[in-house]
C-alpha positions, 0 to 999 in steps of 0.5 A: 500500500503505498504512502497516500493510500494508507492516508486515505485508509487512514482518513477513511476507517479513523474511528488537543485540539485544534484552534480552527474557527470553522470547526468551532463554529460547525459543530457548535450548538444550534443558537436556538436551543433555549437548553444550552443558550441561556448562559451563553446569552449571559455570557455574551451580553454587554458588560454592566455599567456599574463600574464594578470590575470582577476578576476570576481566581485561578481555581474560577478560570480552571473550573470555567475550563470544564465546559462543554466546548463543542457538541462532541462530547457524547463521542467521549461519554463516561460512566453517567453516575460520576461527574463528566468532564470534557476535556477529551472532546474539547480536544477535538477543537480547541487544542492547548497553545503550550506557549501559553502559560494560562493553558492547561498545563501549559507550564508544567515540565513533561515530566509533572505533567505524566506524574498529574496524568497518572494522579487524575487516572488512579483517582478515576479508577478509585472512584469508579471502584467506590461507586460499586463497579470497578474499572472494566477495560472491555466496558460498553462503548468503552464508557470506563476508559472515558471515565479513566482519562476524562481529565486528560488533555492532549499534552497528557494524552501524549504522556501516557502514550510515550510513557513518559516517566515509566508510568504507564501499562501498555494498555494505557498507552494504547488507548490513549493513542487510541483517544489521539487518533480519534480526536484527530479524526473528528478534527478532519471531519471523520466520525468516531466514537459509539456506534450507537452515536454514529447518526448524530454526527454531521461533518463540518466540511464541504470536502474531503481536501478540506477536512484534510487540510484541518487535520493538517493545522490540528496536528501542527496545534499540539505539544512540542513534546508529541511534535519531537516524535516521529509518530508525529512526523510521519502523520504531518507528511502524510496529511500533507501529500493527502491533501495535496492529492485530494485537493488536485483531485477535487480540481482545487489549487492546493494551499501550501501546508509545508511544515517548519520540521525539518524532520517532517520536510525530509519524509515529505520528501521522501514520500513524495519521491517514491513515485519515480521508484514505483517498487519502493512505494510500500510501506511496511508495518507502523511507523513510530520510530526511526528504525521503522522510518528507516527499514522502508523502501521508500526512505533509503537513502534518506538514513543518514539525514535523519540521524543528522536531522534527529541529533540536531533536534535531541540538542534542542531539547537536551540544551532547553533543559540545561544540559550543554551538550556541544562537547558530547555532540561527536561522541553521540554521532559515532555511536550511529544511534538515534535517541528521541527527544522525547527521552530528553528529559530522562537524558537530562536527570541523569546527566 
């Protein structure tokens, strides 16, 4: 199967967050509910005159957080007899910019992010032990596993999905990119989550370039962490030339969605040179490490750039620790070995 249709695979089977106003507002209640519009009326109106001003604590502006944002979270429903939280559907649209320090955890190492990710777990599986039914893993609809990470947002999604800290089962890990993969699905227009749901989603998009092309700007919304993997990477450049195909195909001249990676430049160009090689066009397994990007038919000759590419990005984030890693940089390119930033912070305790 070649690069562009295991996108299209991908973006037809799909079953934190972007910041688009398009997709915010298509999915957004219909304003003539009474239900839902009372408060946002409120909120909404004109300012008093009074000259009072009130200012919001810290505690206020995070409970405020825990609103619906969008009409998704039924994609996401928990167990209804514990308190329901909307931070995985709120994923969907409204991806935390972690350049801001308001953001939800926007500024916490990586590191007490997976340690806040593993206390909000723990404390979900107490309650739902609490309330007379343990944790099931294989629960209706998978309701237990919403339940389990309701609180998480993309960042700590991410956390649990690279294990950062050691901290988490190989099924948590798994669902939780299960959760990334939906939200990115959702974010592209694609329907995800129960069954039993499926009629009541509509998607926002005229087009198929057009939900590609969302997913293009949801995947460049997210942590710098997930955005050091070549997970990420690998997604980025395959969104693109998707979109690219589809938009040509839809007879649309596509808008340039290059990236700034260096990383995801050099597989997008890969990519889009295994069409003058047509018996390398296959790709083989998953594509989660460098290893696996390397073994493909289709990346040889590209080994050595990425290794470059890598090593470049692992002092990025090794120096944005501390760690002056200049003197070892030689040292570190003999070995011949490929260590992601995502370790970095690892690197830096033990260093």
């Amino acid at each position: 199967m070649s690069v562009i249709s295991t996108t299209a695979s991908v973006y037809a089977n799909t079953s934190s967050a972007t910041t688009q106003r398009s997709v915010a507002n298509a999915v957004a209640p219909d304003a003539n509910q009474p239900s839902s519009n009372t408060a946002a009326s409120a909120d909404n109106a004109a300012p008093p005159t009074t000259g009072v001003v009130v200012t919001l604590s810290a505690q206020a502006r995070n409970a405020s957080k825990e609103v619906a944002l969008n009409n998704y979270a039924p994609f996401f429903a928990g167990r209804d007899n514990l308190p329901q939280s909307f931070a995985l559907s709120n994923g969907v649209t409204n991806a935390p910019n972690v350049n801001d320090p308001s953001a939800t955890g926007g500024q916490k190492s990586f590191a007490q992010v997976a340690l806040d990710a593993r206390a909000s777990m723990d404390a979900q599986y107490a309650a739902m032990k609490a309330s007379g039914k343990p944790f099931d893993s294989n629960s209706w609809e998978g309701k237990d596993w919403n339940t389990a990470m309701g609180n998480l947002d993309r960042r700590s999604l991410y956390a649990v999905r690279s294990n950062e800290g050691g901290k988490f089962s190989k099924e948590e890990q798994d669902m939780a990119q299960s959760f990334m993969v939906q939200q990115q699905g959702l974010a592209m227009g694609l329907y995800s989550g129960p069954t039993s749901k499926a009629g009541a989603y509509t998607s926002p998009f005229s087009s198929v370039s057009d939900g590609i092309k969302n997913g293009v700007k949801f995947l460049d919304s997210v942590s710098s962490e997930e955005k050091s993997s070549i997970e990420w990477a690998v997604a980025r450049a395959s969104n693109q030339i998707a979109y690219e195909s589809f938009a040509e195909n839809e007879h649309k001249t596509p808008e340039k969605l290059d990236s700034e990676s260096p990383v995801v430049k050099l597989i997008t160009s890969a990519m889009k040179n295994r069409s003058h090689h047509p018996n390398t066009a296959m790709t083989n397994g998953w594509l989660l490490t460098a290893d696996d990007l390397k073994r493909q038919p289709w990346f040889k000759g590209y080994e050595s750039q990425l290794d470059q590419l890598m090593q470049q990005q692992n002092n990025v984030e090794l120096n944005k620790n501390g760690i002056n890693v200049s003197a070892s940089t030689n040292a570190v390119n003999n070995t011949n070995q490929v260590t992601l930033s995502a370790e970095a912070p690892k690197l830096s305790a033990q260093a």
